[in-house]
N, C-alpha and C positions, 0 to 999 in steps of 0.2 A: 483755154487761153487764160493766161494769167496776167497780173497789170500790175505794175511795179511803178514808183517814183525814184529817178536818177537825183540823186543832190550830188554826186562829187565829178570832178573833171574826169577821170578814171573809168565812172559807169558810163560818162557822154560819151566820151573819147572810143570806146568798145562798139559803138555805134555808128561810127562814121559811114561805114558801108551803106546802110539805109539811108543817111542822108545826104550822099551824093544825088540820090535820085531826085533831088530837089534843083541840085545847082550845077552848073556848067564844068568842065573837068577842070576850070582855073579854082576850084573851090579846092582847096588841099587842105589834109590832115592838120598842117602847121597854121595854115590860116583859122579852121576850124577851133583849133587847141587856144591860138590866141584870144579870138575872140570871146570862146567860153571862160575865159579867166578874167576876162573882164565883166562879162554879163554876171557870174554866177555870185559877187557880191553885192548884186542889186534885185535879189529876189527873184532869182531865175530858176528853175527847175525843168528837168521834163518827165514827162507822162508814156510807160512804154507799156508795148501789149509786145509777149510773149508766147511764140507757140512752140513748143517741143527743145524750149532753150533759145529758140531765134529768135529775135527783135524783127517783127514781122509789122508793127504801127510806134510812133513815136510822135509826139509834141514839145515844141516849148511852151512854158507856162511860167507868166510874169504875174506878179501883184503891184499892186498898187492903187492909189488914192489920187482922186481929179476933184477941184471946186464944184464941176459940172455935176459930176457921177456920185461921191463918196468913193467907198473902198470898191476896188475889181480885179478882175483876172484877166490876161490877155493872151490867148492863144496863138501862137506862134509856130511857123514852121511845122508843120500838121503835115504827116505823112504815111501811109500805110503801103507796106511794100507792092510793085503791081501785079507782083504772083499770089497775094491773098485779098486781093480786093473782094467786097460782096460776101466778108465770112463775117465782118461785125465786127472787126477791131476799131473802125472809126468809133461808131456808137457805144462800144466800152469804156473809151477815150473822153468822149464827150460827156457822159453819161457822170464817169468820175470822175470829170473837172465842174460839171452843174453838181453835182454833191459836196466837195469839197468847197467850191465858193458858198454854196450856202451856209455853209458851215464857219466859213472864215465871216461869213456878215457880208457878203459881195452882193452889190445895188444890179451887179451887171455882168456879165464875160462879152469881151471885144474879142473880133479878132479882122484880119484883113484878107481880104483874096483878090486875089488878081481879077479884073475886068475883064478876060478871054476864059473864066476858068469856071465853064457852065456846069461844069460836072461837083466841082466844088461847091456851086452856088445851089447848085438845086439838095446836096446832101445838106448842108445847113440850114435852108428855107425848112426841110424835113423835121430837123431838128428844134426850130422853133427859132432861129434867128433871124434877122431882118435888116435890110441896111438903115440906117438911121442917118448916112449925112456920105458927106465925101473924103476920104483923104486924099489931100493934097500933098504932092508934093515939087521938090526943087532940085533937079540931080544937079548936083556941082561937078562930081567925077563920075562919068561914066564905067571907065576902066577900074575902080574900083568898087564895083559890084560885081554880087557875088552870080 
């Protein structure tokens, strides 16, 4: 397996296949492309694991600085395809996003999982994170989530 950082809309875009598996079929290409032109000049990247050429695990990975925290990372949209689950792309992934924040000076890596997503929570508890508090939130639209 190999591990690669996506920085242009062109490498994310190439990947969209894998991240359907995240979101509902209202998630389109076009919504996708939108979105990453706006994220991608605020520090956005993502983190791919390759096997034999496929993009087989993928994250986003934001930086940034909180009063609370100092400088961090925040993982996002963490996905490893479910034909290669249990080969170790998650832990490649993690593994060099905790290398890389240390390296940038990061107090911290966040990231969010859903509340029903035991399977997620128990790989992460693994890996050494822990909930620390709640996010809250406030849907205003429904219909437009993804």
């Amino acid at each position: 397996m190999e591990i690669k950082e996506l920085t242009t809309l062109e490498e994310m875009l190439a990947q969209f296949d894998l991240v359907q598996h995240l979101y509902s079929n209202n998630f389109t290409l076009e919504k996708y492309k939108a979105y990453l032109t706006e994220m991608l000049p605020h520090n956005y990247i993502q983190i791919a694991v390759f096997e034999e050429g496929q993009c087989i695990g993928l994250s986003g990975l934001w930086s940034g600085i909180k009063l609370w925290s100092g400088r961090y990372f925040e993982i996002d949209n963490f996905i490893v395809h479910p034909d290669h689950r249990s080969k170790g792309a998650a832990k490649i992934m993690t593994d060099y996003i905790k290398t890389k924040a240390e390296a940038a000076g990061c107090t911290m890596i966040v990231l969010d999982a859903f509340t029903g997503n035991f399977t997620a929570h128990r790989f992460y508890y693994n890996q050494g994170y822990y909930p620390r508090g709640f996010h809250f939130i406030k849907t205003l639209n429904e219909g437009g989530l993804s």
